[in-house]
C-alpha positions in Angstrom: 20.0 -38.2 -28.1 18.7 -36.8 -25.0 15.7 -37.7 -23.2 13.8 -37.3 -19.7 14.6 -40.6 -17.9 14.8 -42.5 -14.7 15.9 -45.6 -13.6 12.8 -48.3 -12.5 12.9 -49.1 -8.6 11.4 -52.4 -9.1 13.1 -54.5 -12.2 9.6 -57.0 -10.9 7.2 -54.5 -12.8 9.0 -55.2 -16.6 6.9 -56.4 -19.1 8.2 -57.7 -22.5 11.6 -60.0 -22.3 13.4 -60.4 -18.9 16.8 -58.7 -18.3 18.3 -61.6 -18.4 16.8 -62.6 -21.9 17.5 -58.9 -23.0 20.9 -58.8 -21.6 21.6 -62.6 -23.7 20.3 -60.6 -27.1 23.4 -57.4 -26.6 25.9 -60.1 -25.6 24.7 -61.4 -29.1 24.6 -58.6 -31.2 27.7 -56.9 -29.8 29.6 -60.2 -31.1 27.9 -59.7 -34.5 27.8 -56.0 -34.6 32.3 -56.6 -33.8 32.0 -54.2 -30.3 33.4 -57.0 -28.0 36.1 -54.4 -27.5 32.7 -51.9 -26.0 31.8 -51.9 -22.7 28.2 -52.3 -23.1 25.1 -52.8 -20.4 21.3 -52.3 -20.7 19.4 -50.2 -18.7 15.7 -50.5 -17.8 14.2 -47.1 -17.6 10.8 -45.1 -17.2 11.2 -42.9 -20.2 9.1 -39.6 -19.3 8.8 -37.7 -22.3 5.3 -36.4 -23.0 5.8 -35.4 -27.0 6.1 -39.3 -27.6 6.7 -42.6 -26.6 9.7 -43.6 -26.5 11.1 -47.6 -26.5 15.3 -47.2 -26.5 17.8 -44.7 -26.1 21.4 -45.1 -24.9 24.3 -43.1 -23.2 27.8 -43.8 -25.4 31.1 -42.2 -25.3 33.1 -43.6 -28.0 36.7 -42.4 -27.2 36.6 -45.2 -23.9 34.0 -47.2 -26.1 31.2 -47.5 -23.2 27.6 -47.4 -23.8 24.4 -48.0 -22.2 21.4 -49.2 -23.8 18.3 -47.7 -22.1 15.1 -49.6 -23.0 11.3 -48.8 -21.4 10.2 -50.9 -18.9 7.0 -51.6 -20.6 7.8 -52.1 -24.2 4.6 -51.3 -26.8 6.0 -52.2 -30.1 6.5 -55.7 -29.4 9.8 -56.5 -30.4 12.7 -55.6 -28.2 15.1 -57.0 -30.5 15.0 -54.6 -32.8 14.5 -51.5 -30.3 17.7 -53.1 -28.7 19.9 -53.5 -32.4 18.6 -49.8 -33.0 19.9 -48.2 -30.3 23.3 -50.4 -30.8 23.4 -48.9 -34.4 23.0 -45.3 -33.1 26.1 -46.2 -30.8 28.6 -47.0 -33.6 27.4 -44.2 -35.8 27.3 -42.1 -32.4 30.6 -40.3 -33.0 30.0 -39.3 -36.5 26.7 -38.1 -35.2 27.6 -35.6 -32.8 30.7 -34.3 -35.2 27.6 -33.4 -37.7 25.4 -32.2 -34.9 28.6 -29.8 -34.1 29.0 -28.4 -37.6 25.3 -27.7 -37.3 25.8 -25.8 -34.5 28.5 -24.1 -35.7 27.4 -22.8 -38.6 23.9 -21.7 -36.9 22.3 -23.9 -38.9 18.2 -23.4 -38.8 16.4 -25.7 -36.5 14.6 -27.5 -39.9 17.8 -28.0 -40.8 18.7 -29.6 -38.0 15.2 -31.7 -37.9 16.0 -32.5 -41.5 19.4 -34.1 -40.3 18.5 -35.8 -37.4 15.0 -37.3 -39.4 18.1 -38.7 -42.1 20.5 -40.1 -39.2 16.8 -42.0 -38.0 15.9 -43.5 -41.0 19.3 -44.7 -41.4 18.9 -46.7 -38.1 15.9 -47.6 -39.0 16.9 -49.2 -42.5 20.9 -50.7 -40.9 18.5 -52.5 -38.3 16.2 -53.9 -40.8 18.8 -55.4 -43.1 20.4 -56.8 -39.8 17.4 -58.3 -38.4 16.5 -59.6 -42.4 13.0 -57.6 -42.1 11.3 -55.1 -44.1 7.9 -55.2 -41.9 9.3 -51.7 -40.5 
């Protein structure tokens, strides 16, 4: 997933949960998601894409098993937690990903094709962070 991003200057201006609270909530889920063997960190970021706005992204490779979490600065949904458990879904499923993303490619697949994939690979964050959390409000 790539996006238009850069790292806040002043950690002062975040709104929403503290790093520190934020960086307590992956220590959490990266014991219950089993990636104590990850290196993991969270990243506060402006996210400057214009088509949308965006709450979480993240930066993985999964051969050395290191990831950051990038979250906005100035979250809008509310609930960081689950922005937070998203992104940490899209890094276990991150290697599968990009092996389907490269047969895509491969075989020239059309670009609603590829919209079509990507849309399925979302809504299965979207559903694996709701059973997590115990929600359906999403």
């Amino acid at each position: 997933m790539k996006s238009n991003r850069k790292i806040i200057f002043d950690i002062k201006q975040k709104n929403g949960k503290s790093k520190v609270n934020l960086n307590k909530l992956l220590n959490k889920w990266q014991k219950k998601l089993q990636m104590t063997d990850w290196e993991l960190d969270l990243q506060i970021v402006d996210f400057k894409r214009t088509d949308y706005r965006q709450s979480g992204d993240f930066i993985a490779n999964p051969k050395k098993k290191t990831a950051s979490i990038l979250m906005t600065w100035n979250p809008f949904r509310g609930d960081e937690e689950y922005t937070l458990v998203h992104e940490l879904i899209h890094v276990l499923l991150y290697d599968y990903d990009k092996s389907c993303e490269n047969e895509l490619i491969k075989n020239k697949a059309s670009k609603a094709k590829h919209d079509l994939y990507l849309e399925k690979l979302e809504n299965l964050a979207h559903y694996l962070t709701r059973i997590l959390l115990g929600r359906s409000d999403r």
